[in-house]
C-alpha positions in Angstrom: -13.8 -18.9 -18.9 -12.1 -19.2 -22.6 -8.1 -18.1 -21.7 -5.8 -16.6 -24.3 -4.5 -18.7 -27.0 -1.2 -20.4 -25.3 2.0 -20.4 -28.0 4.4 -22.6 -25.8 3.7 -24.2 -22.6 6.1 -22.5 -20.2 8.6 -24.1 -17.4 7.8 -22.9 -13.8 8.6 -22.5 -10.6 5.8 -21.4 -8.4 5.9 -19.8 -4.6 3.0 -19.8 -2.6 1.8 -20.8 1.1 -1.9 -20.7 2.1 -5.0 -22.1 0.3 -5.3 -18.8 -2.0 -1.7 -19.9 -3.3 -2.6 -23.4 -3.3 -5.6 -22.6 -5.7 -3.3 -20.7 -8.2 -1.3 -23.4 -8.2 -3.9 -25.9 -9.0 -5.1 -24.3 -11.8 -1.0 -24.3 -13.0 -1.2 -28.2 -12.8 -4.5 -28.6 -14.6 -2.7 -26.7 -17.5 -0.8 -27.5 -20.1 1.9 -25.4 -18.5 5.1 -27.7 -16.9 5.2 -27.5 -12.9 8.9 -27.6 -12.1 9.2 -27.2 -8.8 7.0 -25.2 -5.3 8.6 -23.0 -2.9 7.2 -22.4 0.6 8.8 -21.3 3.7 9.9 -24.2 6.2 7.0 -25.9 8.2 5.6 -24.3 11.1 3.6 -25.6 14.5 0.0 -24.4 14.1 -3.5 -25.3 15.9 -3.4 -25.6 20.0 -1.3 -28.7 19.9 1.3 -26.6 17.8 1.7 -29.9 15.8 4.3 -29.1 13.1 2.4 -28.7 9.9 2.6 -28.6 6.2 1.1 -25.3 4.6 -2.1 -25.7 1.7 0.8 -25.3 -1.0 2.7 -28.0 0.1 0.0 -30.2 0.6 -1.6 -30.0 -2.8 2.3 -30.3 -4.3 3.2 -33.4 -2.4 -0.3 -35.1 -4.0 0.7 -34.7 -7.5 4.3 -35.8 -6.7 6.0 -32.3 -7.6 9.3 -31.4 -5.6 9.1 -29.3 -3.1 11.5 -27.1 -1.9 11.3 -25.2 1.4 14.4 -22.6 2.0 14.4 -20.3 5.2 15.1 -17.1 2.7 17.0 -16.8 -0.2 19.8 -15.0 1.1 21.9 -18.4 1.4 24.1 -18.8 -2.0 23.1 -22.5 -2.0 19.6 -22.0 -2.6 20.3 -19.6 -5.1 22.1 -21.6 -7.2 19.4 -24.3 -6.3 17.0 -22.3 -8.2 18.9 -21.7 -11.3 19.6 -25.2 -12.0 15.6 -25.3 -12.4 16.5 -23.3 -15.6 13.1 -22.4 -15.4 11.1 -19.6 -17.9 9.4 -17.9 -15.2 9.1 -18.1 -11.3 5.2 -17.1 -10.3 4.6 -15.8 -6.5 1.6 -15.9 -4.7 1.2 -14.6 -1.0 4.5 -16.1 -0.5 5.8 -14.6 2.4 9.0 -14.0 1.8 10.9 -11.1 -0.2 13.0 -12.0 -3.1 16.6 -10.7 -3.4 17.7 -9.1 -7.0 19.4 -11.8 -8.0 15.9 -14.3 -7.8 13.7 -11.4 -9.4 16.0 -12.0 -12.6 17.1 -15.8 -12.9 14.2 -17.1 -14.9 14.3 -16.1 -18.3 10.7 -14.4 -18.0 11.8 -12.7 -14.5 8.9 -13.3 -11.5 5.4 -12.8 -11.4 3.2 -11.9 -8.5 -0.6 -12.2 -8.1 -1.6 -9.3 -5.5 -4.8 -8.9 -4.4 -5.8 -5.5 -5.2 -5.9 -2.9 -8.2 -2.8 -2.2 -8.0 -1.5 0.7 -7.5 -4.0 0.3 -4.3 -3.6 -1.2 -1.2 0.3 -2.3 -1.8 1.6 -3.9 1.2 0.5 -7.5 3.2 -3.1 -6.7 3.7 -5.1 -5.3 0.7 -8.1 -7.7 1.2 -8.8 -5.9 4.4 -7.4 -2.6 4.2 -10.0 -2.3 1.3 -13.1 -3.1 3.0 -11.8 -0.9 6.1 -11.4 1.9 3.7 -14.9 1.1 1.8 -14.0 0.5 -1.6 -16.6 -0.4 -3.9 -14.8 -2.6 -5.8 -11.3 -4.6 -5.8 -9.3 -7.2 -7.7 -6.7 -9.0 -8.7 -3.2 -7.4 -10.5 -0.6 -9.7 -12.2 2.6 -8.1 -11.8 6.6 -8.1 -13.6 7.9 -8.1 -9.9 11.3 -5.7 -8.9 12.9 -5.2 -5.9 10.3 -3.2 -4.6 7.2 -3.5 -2.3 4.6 -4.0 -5.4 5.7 -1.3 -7.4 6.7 -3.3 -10.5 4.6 -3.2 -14.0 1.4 -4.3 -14.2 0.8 -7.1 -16.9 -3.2 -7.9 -16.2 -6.1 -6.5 -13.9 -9.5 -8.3 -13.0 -11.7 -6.6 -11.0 -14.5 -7.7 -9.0 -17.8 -5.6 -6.9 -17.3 -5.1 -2.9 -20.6 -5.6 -1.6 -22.4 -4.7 1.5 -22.3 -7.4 2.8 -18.7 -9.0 1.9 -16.1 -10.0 4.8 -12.3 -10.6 4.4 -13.4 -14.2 4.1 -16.1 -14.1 1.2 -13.9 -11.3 -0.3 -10.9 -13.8 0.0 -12.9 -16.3 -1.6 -14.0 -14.0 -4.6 -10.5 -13.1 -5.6 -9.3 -16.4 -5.2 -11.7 -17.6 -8.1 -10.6 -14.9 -9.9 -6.8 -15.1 -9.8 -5.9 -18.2 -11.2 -8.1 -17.8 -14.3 -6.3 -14.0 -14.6 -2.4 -15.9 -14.5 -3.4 -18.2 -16.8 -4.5 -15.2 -19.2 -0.9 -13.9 -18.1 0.9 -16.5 -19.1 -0.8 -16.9 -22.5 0.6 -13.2 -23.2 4.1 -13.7 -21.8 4.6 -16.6 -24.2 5.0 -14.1 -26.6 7.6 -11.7 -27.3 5.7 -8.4 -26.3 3.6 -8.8 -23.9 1.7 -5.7 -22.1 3.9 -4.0 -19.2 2.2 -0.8 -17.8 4.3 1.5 -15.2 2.6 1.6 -11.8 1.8 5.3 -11.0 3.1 5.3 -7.5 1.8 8.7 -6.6 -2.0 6.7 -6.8 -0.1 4.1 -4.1 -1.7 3.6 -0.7 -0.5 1.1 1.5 -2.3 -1.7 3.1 -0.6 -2.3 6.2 -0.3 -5.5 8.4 -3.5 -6.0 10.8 -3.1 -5.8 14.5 -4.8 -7.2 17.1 -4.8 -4.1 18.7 -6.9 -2.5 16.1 -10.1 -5.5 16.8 -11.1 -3.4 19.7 -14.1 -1.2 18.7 -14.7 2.4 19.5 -17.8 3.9 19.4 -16.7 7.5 18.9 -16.7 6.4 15.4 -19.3 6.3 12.6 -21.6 3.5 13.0 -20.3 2.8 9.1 -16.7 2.7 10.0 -17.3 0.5 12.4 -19.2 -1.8 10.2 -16.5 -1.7 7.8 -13.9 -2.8 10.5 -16.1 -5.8 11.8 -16.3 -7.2 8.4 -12.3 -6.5 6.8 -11.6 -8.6 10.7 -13.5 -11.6 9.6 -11.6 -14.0 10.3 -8.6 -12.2 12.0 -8.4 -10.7 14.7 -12.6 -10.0 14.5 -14.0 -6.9 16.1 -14.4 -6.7 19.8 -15.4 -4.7 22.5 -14.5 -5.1 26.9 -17.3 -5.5 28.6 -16.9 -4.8 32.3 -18.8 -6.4 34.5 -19.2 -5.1 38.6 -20.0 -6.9 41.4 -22.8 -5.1 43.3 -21.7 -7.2 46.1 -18.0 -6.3 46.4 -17.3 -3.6 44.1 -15.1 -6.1 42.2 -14.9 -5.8 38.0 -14.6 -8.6 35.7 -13.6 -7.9 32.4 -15.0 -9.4 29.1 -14.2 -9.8 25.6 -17.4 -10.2 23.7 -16.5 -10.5 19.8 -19.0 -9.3 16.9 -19.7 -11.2 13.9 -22.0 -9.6 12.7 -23.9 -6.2 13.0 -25.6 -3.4 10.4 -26.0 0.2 10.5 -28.8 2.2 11.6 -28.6 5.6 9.7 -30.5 7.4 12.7 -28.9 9.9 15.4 -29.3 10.2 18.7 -29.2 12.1 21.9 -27.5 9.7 24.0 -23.8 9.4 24.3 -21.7 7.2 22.1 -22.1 3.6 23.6 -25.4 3.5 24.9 -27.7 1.3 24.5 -30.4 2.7 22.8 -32.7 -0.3 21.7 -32.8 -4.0 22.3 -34.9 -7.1 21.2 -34.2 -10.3 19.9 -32.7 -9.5 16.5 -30.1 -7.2 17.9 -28.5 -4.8 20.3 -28.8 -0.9 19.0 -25.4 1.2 20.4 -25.3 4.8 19.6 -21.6 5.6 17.8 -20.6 9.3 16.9 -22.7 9.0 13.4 -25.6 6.7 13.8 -26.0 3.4 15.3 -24.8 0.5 15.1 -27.1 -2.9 15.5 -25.2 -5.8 17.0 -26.9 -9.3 15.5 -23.8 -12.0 16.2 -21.9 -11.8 19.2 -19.1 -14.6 20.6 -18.7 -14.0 24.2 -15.5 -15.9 26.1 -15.1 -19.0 25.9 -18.2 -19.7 23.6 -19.4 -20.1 20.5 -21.1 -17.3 17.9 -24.8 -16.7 18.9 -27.2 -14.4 17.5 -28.2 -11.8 19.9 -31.3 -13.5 21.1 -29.5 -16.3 22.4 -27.0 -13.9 23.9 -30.3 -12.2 26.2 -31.2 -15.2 27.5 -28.2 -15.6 29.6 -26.9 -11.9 29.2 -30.4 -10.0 29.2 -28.8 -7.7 32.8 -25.5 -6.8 30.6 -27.4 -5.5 27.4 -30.5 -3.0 29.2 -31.6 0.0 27.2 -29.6 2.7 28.6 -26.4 0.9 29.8 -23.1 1.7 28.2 -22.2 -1.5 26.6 -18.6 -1.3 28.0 -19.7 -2.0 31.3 -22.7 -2.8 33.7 -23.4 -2.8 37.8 -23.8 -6.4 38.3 -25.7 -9.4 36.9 -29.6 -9.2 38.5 -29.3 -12.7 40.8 -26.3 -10.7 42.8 -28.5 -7.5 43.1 -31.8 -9.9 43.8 -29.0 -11.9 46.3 -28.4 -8.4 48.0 
């Protein structure tokens, strides 16, 4: 893609943490633009060890030898002034982490920028990648922003926009805006090299908010549209992913056993039915048809505990007495071998 024409390569400071951060700031280094310094928050245990670990940002900084700094918040006077000795034009944020106090917003001579994904005024807030697949937008993108003190609410400089399909996830979705973004700020940045550059005011009574997820909200109800639901299994892709209990009784001893069977994957089935939401209505070796309160919904990928994803026909080979046309697929009376046993 051919970028604006670039009048003066511009002195930065960049703020990111994961690998849709580290991608922006890739395309910065490959630019004639100068790198002064990366921001991300202090290094945190992650994985089952909880080995302490670098995020994406500072990884891809520390192989092209740029400083890295790493301050717990900017509230500390020190790491104010830490920054301003970077005399830097602009400061550029991307998912971040952490807010910025007044007095960062307007140290750099250009202020700070912010790459959000979403069309801003949309989906404002930590989660607009998902929020906007729960909701079933049709499209989405990518809004290069004059940050204030507020949550998102500060001009817009540049949009890019891209097509929600049917069958995107928060991952592939994730992936789409990240190729978008960094060719978007470099366009930015070509414009703010001049003296006016486009600012347009955010009309905030168009602002929704895309709220944190929840694990909570993984659990799947079935008095909901067969659609809604679809939409929820793919904005949870890869966090928290949808799920349902599964209880399992012993015929034996009237004991339960409770499951939690993830879905991967699933489509809708535009086609009512008598039976109550959660029924089983249909099964064969492509997927397992529950009835919801608009349609039905056709489970194809399921994780059950401790395991990995299967498609539903490896699921019925172990599973076949949980998933029986007519069960509720919350719960069952026991496995066949203890009601054979009995």
């Amino acid at each position: 893609m051919s970028h604006a024409p670039l009048a003066t390569p511009l002195n930065i400071i960049f703020a990111g943490t994961p690998d849709f951060a580290a991608q922006h700031l890739a395309a910065l280094i490959k630019s004639p633009h100068n790198v002064l310094a990366v921001y991300c928050p202090p290094d945190k245990p992650a994985g089952r060890g909880k080995k302490i670990q670098a995020c994406a940002t500072k990884e891809l900084a520390i192989q092209h030898g740029l400083t890295v700094e790493q301050p717990i918040n900017f509230k500390e006077q020190c790491d104010q002034q830490k920054l301003a000795l970077y005399q830097a034009d602009i400061m550029i944020v991307v998912a971040y982490g952490l807010l910025l106090p007044e007095v960062i917003l307007t140290t750099p001579r250009l202020g700070c920028i912010n790459v959000h994904g979403s069309l801003l005024p949309k989906w404002r807030g930590a989660a607009p990648i998902q929020r906007s697949l729960e909701a079933g937008d049709n499209q989405t993108g990518v809004t290069i922003m004059q940050m204030d003190k507020g949550l998102d609410t500060g001009d817009m400089i540049l949009t890019a926009h891209c097509d929600i399909t049917e069958q995107d996830t928060s991952t592939s979705l994730y992936e789409k805006l990240a190729q978008l973004g960094p060719n978007a700020l470099l366009d930015t940045l070509a414009l703010m090299t001049k003296k006016n550059y486009p600012r347009e005011p955010q009309n905030s009574t168009l602002a929704t908010y895309a709220h944190k997820l929840d694990k909570s909200e993984a659990e799947l109800n079935w008095q909901l549209s067969a659609s809604s639901l679809h939409r929820k299994i793919r904005a949870y892709i890869p966090w928290p992913v949808s799920q349902f209990t599964f209880t399992e009784i012993n015929a034996n001893s009237g004991k339960t056993k409770e499951h939690r069977i993830r879905v991967l994957q699933a489509k809708v089935i535009h086609k009512s039915s008598t039976q109550a939401e959660g029924i089983i209505v249909k099964v064969d070796k492509n997927a397992i048809v529950v009835v919801t309160s608009h349609g039905c919904l056709a489970l194809e990928i399921l994780q059950l505990p401790g395991k990995k994803a299967l498609p539903v026909s490896d699921i019925l080979n172990s599973r076949a007495e949980w998933f029986k046309v007519g069960n509720n697929i919350n719960g069952t009376t026991s496995s066949l071998k203890e009601k054979n046993d009995g």
